[in-house]
N, CA, C and O atoms as CSV, one atom per row, in Angstrom:
chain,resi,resn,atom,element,x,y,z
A,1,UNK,N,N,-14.414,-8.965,10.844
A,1,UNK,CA,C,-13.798,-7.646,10.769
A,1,UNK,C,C,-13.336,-7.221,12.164
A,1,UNK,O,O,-14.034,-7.463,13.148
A,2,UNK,N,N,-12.145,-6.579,12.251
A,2,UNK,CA,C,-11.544,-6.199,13.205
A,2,UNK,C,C,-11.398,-4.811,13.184
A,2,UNK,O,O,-10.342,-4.251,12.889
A,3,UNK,N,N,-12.866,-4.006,13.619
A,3,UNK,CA,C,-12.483,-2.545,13.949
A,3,UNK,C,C,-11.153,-1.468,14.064
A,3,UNK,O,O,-10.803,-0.473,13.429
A,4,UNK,N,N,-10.580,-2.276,15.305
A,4,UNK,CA,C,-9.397,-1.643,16.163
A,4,UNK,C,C,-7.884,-1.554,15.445
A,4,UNK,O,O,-7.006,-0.692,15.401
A,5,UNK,N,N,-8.051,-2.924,14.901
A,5,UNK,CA,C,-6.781,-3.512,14.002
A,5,UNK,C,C,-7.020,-2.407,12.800
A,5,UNK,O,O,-6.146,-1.554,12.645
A,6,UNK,N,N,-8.334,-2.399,11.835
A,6,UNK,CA,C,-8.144,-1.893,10.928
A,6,UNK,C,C,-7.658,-0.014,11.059
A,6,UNK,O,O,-6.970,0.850,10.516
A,7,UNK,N,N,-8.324,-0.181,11.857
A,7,UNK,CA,C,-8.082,1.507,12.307
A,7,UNK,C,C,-6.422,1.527,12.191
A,7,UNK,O,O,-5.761,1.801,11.190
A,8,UNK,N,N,-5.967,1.172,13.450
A,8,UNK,CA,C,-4.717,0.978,13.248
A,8,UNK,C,C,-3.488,0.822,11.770
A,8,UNK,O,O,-2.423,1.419,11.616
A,9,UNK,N,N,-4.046,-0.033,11.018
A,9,UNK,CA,C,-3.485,-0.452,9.660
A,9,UNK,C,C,-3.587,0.831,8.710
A,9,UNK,O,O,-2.529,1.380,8.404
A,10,UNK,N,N,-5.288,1.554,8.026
A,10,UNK,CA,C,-5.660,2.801,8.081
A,10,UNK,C,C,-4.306,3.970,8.248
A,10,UNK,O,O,-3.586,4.457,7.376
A,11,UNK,N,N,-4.319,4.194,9.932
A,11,UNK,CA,C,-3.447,4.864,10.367
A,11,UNK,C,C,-1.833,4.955,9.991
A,11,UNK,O,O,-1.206,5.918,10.432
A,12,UNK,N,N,-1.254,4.105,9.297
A,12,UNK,CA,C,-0.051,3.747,9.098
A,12,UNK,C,C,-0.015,4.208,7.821
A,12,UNK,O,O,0.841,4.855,7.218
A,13,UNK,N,N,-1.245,3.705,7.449
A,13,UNK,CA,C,-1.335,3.990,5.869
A,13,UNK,C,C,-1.525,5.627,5.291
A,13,UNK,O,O,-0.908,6.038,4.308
A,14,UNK,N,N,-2.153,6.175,5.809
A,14,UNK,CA,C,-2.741,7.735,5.897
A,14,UNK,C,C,-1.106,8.667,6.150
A,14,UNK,O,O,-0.903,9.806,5.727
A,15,UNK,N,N,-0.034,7.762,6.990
A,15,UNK,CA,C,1.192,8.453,7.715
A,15,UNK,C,C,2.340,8.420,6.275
A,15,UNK,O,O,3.362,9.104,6.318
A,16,UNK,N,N,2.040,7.614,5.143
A,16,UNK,CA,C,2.791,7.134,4.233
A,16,UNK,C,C,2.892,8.316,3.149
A,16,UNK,O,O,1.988,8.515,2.338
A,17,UNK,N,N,3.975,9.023,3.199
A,17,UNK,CA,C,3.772,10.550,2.516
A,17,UNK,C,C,3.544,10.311,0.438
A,17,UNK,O,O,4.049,9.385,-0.196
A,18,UNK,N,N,2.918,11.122,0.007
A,18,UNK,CA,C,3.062,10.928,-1.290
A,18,UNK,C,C,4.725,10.897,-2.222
A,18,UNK,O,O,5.547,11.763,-1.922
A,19,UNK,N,N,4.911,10.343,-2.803
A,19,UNK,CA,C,6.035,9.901,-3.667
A,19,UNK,C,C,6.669,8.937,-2.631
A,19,UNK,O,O,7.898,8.982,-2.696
A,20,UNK,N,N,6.256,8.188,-1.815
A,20,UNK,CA,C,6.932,6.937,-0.954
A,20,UNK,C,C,5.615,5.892,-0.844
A,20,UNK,O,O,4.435,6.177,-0.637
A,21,UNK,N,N,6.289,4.488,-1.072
A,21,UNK,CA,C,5.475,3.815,-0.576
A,21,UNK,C,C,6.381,2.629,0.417
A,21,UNK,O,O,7.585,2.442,0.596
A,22,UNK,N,N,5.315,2.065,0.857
A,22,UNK,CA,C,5.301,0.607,2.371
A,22,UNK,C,C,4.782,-0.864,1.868
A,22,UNK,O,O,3.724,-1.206,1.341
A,23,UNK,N,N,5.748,-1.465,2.178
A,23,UNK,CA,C,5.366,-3.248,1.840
A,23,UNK,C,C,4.154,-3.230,2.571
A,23,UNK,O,O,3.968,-2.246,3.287
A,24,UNK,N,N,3.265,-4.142,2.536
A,24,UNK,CA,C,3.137,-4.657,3.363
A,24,UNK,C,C,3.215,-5.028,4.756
A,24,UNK,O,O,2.433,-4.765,5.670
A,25,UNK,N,N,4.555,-5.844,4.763
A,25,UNK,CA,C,5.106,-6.090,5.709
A,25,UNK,C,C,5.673,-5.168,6.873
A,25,UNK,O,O,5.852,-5.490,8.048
A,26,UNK,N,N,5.882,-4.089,6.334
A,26,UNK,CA,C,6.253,-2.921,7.331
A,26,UNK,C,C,4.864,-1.893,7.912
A,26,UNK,O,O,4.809,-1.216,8.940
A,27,UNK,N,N,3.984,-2.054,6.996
A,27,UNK,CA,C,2.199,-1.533,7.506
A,27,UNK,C,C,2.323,-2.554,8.252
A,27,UNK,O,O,3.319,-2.253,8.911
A,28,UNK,N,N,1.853,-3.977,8.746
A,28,UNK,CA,C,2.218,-4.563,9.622
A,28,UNK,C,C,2.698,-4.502,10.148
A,28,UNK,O,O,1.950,-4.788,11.082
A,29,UNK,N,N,4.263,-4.198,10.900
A,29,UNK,CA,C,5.180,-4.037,11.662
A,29,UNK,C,C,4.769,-2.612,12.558
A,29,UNK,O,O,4.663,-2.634,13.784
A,30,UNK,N,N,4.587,-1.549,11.841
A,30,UNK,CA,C,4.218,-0.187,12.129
A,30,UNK,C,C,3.133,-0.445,12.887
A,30,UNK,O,O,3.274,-0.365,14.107
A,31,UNK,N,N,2.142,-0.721,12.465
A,31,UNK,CA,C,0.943,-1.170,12.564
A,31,UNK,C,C,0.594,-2.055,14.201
A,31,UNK,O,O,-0.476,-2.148,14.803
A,32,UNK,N,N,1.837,-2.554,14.521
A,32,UNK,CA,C,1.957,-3.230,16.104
A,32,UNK,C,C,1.414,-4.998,15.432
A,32,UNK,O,O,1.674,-5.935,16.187
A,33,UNK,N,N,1.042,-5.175,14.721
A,33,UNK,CA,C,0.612,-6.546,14.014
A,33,UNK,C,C,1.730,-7.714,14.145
A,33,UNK,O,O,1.457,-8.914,14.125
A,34,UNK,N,N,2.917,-7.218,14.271
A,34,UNK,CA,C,4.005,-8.058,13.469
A,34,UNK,C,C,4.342,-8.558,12.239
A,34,UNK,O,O,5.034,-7.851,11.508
A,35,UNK,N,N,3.926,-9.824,11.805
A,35,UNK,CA,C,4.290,-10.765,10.296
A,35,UNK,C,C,2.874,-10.874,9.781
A,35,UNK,O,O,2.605,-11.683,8.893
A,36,UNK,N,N,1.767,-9.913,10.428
A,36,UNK,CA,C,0.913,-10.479,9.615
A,36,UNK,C,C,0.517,-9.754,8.481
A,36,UNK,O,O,-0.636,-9.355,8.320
A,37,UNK,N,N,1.551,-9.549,7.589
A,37,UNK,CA,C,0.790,-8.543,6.328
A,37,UNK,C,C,-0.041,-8.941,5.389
A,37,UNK,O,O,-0.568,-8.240,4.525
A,38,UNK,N,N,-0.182,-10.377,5.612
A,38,UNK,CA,C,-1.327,-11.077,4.874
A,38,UNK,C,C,-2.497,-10.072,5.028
A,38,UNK,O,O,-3.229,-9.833,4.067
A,39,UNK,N,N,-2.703,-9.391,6.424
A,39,UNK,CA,C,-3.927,-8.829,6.887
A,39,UNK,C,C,-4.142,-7.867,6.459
A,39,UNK,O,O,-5.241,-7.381,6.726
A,40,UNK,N,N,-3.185,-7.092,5.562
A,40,UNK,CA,C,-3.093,-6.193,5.656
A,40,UNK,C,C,-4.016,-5.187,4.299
A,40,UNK,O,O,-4.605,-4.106,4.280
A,41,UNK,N,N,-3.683,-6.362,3.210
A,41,UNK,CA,C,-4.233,-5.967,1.618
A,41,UNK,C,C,-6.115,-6.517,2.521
A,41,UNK,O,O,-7.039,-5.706,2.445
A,42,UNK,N,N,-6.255,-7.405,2.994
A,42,UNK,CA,C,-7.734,-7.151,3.454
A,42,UNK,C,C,-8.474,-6.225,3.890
A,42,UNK,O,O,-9.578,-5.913,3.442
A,43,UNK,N,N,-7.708,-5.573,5.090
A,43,UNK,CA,C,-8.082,-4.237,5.974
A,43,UNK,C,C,-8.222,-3.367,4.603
A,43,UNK,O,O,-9.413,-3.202,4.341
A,44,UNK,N,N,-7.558,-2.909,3.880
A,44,UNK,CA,C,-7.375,-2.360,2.904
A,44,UNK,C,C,-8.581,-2.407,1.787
A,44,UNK,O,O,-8.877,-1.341,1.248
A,45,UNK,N,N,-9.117,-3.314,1.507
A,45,UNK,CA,C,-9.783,-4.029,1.016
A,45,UNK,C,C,-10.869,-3.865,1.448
A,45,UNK,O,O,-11.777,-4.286,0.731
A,46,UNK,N,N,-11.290,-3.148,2.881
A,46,UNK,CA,C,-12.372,-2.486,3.404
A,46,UNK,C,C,-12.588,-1.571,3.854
A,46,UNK,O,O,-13.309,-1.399,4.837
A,47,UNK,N,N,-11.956,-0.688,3.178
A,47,UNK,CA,C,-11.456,0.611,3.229
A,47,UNK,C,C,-13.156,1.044,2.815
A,47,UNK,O,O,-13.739,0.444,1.912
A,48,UNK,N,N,-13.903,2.295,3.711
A,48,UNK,CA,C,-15.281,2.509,3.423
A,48,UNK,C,C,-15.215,3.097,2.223
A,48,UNK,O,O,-14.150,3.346,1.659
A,49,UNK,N,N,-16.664,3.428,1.634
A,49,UNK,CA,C,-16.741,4.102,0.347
A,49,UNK,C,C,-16.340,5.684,0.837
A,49,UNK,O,O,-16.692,6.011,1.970
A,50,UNK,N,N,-15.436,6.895,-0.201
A,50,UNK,CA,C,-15.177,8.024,0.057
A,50,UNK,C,C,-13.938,8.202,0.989
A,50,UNK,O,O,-13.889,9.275,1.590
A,51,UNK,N,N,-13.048,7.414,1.173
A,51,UNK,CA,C,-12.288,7.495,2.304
A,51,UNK,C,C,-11.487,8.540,1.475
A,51,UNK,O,O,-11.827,9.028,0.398
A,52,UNK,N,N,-9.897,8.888,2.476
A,52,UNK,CA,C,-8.618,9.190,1.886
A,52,UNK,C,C,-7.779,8.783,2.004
A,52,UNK,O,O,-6.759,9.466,1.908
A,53,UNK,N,N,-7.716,7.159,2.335
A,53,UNK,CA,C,-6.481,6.458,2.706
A,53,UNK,C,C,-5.769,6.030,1.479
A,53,UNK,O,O,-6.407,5.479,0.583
A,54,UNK,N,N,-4.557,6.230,1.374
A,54,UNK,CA,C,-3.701,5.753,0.037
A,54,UNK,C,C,-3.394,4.843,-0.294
A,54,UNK,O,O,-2.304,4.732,-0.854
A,55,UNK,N,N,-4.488,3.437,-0.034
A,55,UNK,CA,C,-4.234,1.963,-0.551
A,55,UNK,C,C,-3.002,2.133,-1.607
A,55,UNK,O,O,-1.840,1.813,-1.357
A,56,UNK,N,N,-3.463,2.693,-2.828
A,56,UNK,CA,C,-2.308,2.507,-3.648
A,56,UNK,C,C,-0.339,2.817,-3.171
A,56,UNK,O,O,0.630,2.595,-3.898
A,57,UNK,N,N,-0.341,3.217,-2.140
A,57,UNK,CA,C,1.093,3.231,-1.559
A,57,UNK,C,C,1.838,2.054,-1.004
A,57,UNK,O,O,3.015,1.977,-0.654
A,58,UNK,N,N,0.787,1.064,-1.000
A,58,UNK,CA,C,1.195,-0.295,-0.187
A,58,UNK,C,C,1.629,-1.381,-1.541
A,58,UNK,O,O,0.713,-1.568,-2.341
A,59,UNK,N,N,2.639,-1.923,-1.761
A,59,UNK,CA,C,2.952,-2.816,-2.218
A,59,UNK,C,C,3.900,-4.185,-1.753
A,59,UNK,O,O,3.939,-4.402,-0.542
A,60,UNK,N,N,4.578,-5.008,-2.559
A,60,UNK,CA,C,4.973,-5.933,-1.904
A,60,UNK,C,C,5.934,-5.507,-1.553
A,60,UNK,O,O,6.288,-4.406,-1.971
A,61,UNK,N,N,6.870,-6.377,-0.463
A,61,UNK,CA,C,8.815,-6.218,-0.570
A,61,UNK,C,C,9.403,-5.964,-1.443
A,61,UNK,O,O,10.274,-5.094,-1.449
A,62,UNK,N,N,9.056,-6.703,-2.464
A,62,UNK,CA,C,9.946,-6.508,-3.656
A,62,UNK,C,C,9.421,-5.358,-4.477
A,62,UNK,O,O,9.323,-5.931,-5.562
A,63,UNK,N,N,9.165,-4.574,-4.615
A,63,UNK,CA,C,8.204,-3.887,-4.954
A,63,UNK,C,C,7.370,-3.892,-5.824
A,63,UNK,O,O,6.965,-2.792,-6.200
A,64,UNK,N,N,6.896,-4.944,-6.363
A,64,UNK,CA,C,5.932,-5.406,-7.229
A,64,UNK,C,C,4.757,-5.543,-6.868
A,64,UNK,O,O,4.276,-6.412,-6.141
A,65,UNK,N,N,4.022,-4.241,-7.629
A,65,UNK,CA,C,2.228,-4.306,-7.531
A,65,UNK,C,C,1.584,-5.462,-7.462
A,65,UNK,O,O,1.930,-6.308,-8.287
A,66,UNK,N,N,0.406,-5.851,-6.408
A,66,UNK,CA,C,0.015,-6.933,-6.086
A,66,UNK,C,C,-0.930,-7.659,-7.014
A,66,UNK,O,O,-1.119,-8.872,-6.925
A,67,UNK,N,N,-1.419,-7.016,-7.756
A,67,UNK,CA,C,-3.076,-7.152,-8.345
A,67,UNK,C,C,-2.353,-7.331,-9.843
A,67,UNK,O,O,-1.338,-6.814,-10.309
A,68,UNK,N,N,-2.969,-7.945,-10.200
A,68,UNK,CA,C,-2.699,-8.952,-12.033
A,68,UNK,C,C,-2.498,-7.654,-12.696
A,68,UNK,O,O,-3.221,-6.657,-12.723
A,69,UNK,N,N,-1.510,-7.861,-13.152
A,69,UNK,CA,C,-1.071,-6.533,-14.270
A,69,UNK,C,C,-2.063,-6.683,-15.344
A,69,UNK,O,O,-2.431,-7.753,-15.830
A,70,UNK,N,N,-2.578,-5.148,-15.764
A,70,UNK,CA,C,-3.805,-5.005,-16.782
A,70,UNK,C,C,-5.193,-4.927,-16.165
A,70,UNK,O,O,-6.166,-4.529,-16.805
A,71,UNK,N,N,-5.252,-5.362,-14.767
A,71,UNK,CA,C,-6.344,-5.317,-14.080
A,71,UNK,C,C,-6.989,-3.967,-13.880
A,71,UNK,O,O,-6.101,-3.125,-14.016
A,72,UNK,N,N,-8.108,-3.412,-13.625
A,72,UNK,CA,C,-8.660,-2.293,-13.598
A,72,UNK,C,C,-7.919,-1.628,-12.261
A,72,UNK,O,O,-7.764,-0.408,-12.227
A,73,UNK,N,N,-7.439,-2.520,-11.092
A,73,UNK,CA,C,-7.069,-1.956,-9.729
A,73,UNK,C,C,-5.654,-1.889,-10.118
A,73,UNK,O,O,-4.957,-0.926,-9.798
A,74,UNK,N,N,-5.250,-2.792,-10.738
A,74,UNK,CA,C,-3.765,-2.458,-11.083
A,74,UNK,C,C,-3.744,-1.279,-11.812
A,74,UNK,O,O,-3.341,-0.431,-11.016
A,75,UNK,N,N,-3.999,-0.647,-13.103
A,75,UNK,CA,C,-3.871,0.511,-13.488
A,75,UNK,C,C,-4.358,1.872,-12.804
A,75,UNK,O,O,-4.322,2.980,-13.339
A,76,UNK,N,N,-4.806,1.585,-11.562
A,76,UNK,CA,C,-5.236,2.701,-11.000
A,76,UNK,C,C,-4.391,2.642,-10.025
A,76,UNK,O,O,-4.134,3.736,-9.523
A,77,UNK,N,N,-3.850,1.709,-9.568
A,77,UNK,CA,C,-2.535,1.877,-8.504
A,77,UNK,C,C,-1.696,2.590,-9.389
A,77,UNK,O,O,-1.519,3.787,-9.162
A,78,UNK,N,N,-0.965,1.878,-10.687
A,78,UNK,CA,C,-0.126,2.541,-11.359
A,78,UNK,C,C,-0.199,4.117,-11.750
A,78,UNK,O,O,0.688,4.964,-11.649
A,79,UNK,N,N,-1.167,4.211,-12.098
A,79,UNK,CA,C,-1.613,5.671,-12.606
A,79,UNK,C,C,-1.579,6.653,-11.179
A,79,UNK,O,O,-1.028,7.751,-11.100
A,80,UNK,N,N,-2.269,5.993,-10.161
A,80,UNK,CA,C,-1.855,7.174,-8.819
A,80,UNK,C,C,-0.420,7.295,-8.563
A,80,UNK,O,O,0.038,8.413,-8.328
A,81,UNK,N,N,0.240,6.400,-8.579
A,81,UNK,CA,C,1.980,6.281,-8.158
A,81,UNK,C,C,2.459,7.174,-8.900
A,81,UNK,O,O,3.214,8.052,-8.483
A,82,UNK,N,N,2.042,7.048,-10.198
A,82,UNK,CA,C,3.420,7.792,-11.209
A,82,UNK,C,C,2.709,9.185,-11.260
A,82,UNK,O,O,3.451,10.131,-11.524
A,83,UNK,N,N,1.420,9.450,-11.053
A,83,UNK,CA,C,0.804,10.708,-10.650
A,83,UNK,C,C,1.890,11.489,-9.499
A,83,UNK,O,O,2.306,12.642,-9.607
A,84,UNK,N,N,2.148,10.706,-8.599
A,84,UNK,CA,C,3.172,11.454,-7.353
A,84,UNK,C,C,4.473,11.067,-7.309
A,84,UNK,O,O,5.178,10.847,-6.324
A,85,UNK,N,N,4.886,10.962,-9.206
A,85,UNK,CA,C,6.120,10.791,-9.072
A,85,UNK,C,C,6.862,9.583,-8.577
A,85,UNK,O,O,8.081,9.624,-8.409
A,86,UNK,N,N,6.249,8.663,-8.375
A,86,UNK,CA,C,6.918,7.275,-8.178
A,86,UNK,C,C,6.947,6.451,-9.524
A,86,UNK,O,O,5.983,6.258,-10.264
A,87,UNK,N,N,8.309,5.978,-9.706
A,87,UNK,CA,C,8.561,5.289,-11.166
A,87,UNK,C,C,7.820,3.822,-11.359
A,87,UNK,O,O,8.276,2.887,-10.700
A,88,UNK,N,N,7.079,3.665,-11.936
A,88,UNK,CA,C,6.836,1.766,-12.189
A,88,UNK,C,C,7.261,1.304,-13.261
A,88,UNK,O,O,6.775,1.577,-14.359
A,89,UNK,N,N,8.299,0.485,-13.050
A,89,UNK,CA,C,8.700,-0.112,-14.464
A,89,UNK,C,C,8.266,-1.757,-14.521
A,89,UNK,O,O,8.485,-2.501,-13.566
A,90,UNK,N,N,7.741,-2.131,-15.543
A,90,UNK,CA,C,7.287,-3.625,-15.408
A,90,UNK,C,C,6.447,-4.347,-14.186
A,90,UNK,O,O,6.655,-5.503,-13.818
A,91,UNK,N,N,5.454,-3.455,-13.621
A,91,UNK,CA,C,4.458,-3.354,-12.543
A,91,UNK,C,C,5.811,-3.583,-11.370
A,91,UNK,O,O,5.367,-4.199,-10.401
A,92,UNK,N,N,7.048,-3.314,-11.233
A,92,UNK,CA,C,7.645,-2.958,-10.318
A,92,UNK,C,C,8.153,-1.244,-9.674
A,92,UNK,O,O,8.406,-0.183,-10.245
A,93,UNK,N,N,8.137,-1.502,-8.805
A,93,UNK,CA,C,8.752,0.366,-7.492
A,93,UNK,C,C,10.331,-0.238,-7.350
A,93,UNK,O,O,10.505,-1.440,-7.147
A,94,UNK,N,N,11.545,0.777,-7.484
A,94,UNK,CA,C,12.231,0.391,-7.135
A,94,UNK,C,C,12.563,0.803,-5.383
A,94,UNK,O,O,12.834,1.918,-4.936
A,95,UNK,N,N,12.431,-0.533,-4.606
A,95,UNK,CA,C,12.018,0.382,-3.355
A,95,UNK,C,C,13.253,1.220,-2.585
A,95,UNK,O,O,13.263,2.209,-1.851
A,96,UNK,N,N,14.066,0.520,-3.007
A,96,UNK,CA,C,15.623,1.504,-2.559
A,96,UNK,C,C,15.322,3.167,-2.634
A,96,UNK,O,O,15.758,3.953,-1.794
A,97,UNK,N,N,14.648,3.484,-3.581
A,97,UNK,CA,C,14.320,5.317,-4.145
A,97,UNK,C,C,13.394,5.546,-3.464
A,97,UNK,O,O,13.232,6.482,-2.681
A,98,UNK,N,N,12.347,4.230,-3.863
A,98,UNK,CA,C,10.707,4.914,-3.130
A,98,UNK,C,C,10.176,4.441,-1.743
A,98,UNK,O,O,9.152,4.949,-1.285
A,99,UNK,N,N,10.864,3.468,-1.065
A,99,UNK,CA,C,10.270,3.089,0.241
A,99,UNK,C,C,10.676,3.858,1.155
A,99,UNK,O,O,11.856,4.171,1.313
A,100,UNK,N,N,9.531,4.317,1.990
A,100,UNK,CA,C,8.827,5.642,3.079
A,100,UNK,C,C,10.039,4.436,4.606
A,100,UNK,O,O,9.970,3.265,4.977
A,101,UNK,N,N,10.835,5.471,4.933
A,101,UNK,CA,C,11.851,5.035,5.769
A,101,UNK,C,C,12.932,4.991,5.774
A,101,UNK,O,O,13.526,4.511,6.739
């Protein structure tokens, strides 16, 4: 675990306003990381118990939810998104409307 990094990642994530979301790849970029958005669904992934960071705002480039459609984390991504007004059609964001930038 990387304290400093995650903080950082966190931080990018917390900046991501409701009804927009961020690849990956650009929480990385933002983030000072560069290409590594591999890192990024991890940091995420250790997000403490009680936080308020908006994991569910992060998806891929393409905007397709990461986690197996039907999955318990997938319907709770879905269900927060369209809660703030972001459309999912076929576990896809169209990111042209909804990507924060």
């Amino acid at each position: 675990m990387e304290p400093g990094k995650d903080q950082k990642i966190w931080q990018v994530v917390l900046a991501i306003p409701p009804g927009k979301v961020a690849s990956y790849g650009q929480v990385a970029e933002m983030a000072g990381l560069g290409r590594q958005a591999r890192y990024i669904g991890r940091a995420l992934g250790k997000l403490p118990q009680g936080h308020s960071v908006p994991w569910y705002r992060v998806i891929r480039s393409n905007g397709q939810i990461a986690f197996p459609e039907g999955s318990e984390t997938y319907c709770k991504q879905v269900g927060l998104l369209e809660a703030e007004g972001v459309e999912v059609v076929n576990g896809r964001v169209a990111m042209r409307r909804f990507r924060w930038q």
